[in-house]
N, C-alpha and C positions, 0 to 999 in steps of 0.2 A: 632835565637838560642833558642832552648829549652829545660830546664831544669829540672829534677824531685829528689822529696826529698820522702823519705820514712821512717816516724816514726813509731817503733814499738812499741807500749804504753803497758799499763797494761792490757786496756780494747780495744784498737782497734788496728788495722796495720791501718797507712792513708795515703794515697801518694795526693801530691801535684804537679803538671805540669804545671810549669808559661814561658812566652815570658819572655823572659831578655833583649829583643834590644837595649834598653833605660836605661838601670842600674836599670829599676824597676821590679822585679818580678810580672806581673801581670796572674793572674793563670787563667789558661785555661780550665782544667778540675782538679776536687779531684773524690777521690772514698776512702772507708773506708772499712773493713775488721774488724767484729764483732769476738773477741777471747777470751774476759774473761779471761786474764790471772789470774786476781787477784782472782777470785771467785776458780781458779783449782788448786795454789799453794801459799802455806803458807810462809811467812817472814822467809827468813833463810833455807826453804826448795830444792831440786834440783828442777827442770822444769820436767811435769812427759814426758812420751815417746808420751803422744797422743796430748797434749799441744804441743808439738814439731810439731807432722805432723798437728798442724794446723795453728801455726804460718809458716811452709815451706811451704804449700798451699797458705797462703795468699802473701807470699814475690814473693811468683811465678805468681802468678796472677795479682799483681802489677807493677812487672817485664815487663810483657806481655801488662799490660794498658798503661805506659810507654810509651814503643816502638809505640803501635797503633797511640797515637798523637804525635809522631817523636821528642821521648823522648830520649837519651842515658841512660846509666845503672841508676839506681835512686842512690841517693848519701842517706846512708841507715843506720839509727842507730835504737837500741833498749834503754829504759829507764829502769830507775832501775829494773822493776823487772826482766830483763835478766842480767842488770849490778852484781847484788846481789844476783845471786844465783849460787851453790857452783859448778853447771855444767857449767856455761857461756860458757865457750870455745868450750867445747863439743858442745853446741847447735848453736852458731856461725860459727863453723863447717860444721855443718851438713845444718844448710841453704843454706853457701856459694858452698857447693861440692853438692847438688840437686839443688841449684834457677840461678848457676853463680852471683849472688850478694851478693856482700860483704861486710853483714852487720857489725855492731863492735857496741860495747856500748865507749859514754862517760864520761866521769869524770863528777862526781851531778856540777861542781865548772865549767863548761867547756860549760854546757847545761843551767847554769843560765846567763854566757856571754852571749850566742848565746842570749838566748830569750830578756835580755836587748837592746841587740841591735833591733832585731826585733822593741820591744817597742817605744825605742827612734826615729826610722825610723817613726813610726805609730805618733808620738805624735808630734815629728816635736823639733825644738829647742826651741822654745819656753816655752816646758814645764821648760826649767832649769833643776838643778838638779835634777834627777829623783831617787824615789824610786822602788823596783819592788817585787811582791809577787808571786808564780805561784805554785799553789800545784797539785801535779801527783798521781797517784797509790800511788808510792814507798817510793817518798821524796817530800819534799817541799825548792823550791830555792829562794834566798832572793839577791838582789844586789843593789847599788846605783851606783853613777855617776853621773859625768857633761857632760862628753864628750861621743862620739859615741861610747865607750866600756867602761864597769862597771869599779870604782875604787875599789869597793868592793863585792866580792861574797860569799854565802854560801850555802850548800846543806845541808839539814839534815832531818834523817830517820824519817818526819814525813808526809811520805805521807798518802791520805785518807785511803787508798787500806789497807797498810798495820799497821793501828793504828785500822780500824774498825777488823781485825782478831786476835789484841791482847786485846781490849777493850771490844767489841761490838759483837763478835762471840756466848757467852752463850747465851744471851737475844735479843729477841727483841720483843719490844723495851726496852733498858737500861735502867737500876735503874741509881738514881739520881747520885747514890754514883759511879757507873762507868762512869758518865757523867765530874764528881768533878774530878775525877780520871785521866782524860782524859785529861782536863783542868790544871790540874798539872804539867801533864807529858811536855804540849806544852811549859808552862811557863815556867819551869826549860832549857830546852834546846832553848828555843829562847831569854831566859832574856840577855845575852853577844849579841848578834846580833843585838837583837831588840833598846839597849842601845847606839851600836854605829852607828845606822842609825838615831837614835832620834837625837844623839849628831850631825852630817851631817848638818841636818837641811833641808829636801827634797822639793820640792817647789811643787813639782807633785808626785803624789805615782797612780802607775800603778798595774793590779790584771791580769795575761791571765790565761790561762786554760781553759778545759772544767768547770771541776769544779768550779771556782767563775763565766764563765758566765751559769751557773744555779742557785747557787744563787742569781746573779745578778738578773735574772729573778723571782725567788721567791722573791726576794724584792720588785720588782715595777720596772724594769728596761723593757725597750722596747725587744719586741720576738724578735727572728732571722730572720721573713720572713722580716720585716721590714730594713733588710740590714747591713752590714760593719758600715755605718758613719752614722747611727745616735748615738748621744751621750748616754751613758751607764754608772752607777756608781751606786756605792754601798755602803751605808750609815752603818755605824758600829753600831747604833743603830736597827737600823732596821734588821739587821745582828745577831745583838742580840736577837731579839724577834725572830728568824725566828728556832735560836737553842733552844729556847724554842717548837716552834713548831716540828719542827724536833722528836726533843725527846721525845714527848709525841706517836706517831707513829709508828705503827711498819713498815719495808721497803715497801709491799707491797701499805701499803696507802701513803707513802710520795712521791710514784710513782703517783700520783693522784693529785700532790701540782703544780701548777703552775711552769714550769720549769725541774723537775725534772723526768730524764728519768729511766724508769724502769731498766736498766742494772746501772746507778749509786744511784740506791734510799739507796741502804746498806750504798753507806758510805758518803753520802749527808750530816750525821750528825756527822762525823769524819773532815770532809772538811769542813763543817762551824764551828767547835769548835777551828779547827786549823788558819782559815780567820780571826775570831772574837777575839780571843786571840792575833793574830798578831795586829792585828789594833788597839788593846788598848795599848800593849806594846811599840808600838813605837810611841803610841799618835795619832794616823790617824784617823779624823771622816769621809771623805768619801775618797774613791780610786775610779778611774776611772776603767772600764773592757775594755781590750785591745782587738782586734781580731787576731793581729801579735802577734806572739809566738816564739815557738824555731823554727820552719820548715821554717817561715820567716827571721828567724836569721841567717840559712844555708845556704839559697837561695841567700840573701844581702851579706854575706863573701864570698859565691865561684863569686861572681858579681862583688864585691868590690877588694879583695886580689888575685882573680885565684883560678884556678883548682888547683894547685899546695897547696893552702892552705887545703885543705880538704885532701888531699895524705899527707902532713904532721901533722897534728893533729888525723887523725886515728892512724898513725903509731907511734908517742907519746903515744897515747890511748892504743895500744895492748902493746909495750914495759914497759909500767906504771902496767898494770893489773896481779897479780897473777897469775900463772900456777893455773888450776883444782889441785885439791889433785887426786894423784896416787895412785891406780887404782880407777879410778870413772868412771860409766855407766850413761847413762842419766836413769832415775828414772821412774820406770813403772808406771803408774795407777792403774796396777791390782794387787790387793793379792796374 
């Protein structure tokens, strides 16, 4: 049997196609889908109309890779930045009636389970209670736990994407004092969270994402051709000097640092101000970087629970979400 999951990110569509025989998702092929959501729309803004035909393109083509390795429909969400914006439905819509798949966003609280569990799968029981950090475009997801699902989760509007377009848009590279600023803002809304995961007391703290394994990399951690298992971690010290270096740079050259790819060099220093601040706040000197994520966390629930559980946690998910406001268009690109 085989399985495909299709995340539509901020910066990429990625699909995933694993064997499941054995209850292990072992992936057979990936393929990625380059879309820039975050560079074409702004926090709080609709999805303009050409962002649309290019994430329906990509869903379509995914769709299609799917099936070639004798995939069924890809089990298919989008992350905050379709979750959070004022068209969602409309453009969930409009994938589902051109691509026949039915994507849906869900809940920030829903997408940090998922990826915990992923983690806890990767890291084995032995880590103990586990802590987890994972920052996206949109939001940044935070959870702990003992057991194979988080006892505690939280989502909040601090993803890179959308912290370098309220911070880091004028300038670059940033003045000090929008760096301070920055650093403010993360403290304020992580100090309750980051409080009660200190208080937990986590025995292992886990980091996925693209974004911390690039700064993993910009730290001294091993490249990707290097493989899944060999071990990776990421020093908060070290993490700290690296936002110094960051911010001395404008995006074009910090596309030139070890790690950091040109499509995320903008908010390379939004996502380490936001890593680095976490891991003081909840006391953490080094966190592991995970290669299981949420897409691993979908994959191990519909393996683990059934098909039946991903047909009822979409339809929680749509029932949960707001109607678009009446009458809304999807939003043109052009003047």
């Amino acid at each position: 049997m085989r399985i495909s999951v299709l995340d539509a990110g901020s910066n990429t569509v990625r699909l995933v196609v694993a064997d499941a025989e054995d209850g292990v998702p072992l992936p057979v092929h990936t393929a990625k889908w380059r879309l820039r959501l975050s560079e074409q729309v702004k926090p709080g803004e609709p999805i303009p109309e050409e962002a649309v035909e290019q994430l329906v393109d990509a869903v379509a083509a995914a769709s299609r890779t799917a099936t070639r390795w004798g995939a069924a429909s890809p089990l298919a969400f989008a992350t905050a930045m379709v979750r959070n914006a004022p068209n969602r439905q409309e453009v969930l819509r409009a994938v589902r009636a051109r691509t026949g798949v039915p994507l849906c966003t869900l809940p920030g609280e829903v997408e940090a389970e998922l990826t915990f569990l992923g983690a806890r799968r990767w890291m084995g029981w032995r880590s103990g209670p586990l802590a987890l950090m994972d920052i996206g475009g949109g939001s940044f997801e935070v959870a702990f736990g003992r057991g194979r699902l988080p006892d505690f989760v939280a989502s909040l509007p601090l993803g890179a994407g959308r912290l370098t377009h309220e911070f880091f848009a004028e300038q670059d590279p940033p003045s000090p004092e929008r760096v301070r600023a920055l650093r403010r803002r993360v403290r304020h809304q992580l100090r309750d969270v980051a409080a009660r995961i200190r208080w937990e007391g986590p025995r292992t703290a886990v980091a996925t994402s693209r974004t911390f394994q690039q700064l993993g990399r910009l730290c001294g951690a091993p490249p990707g051709r290097h493989g899944p298992f060999v071990d990776r971690t990421l020093d908060s010290r070290a993490l700290g000097q690296a936002v110094e270096r960051l911010a001395a740079l404008p995006a074009a050259e910090r596309a030139r640092l070890p790690g950091i790819s040109a499509p995320r060099s903008a908010q390379s220093l939004a996502g380490a101000v936001v890593g680095h601040t976490a891991m003081k706040l909840i006391g953490l000197k080094t966190v592991t970087v995970c290669p299981w994520a949420i897409r691993e966390g979908v994959l191990l629930r519909h393996i683990e629970d059934g098909a039946s559980w991903w047909a009822e946690v979409t339809r929680l998910a749509e029932e949960a979400a707001p109607p678009d406001p009446v009458p809304l268009r999807i939003a043109s690109g052009k003047n």
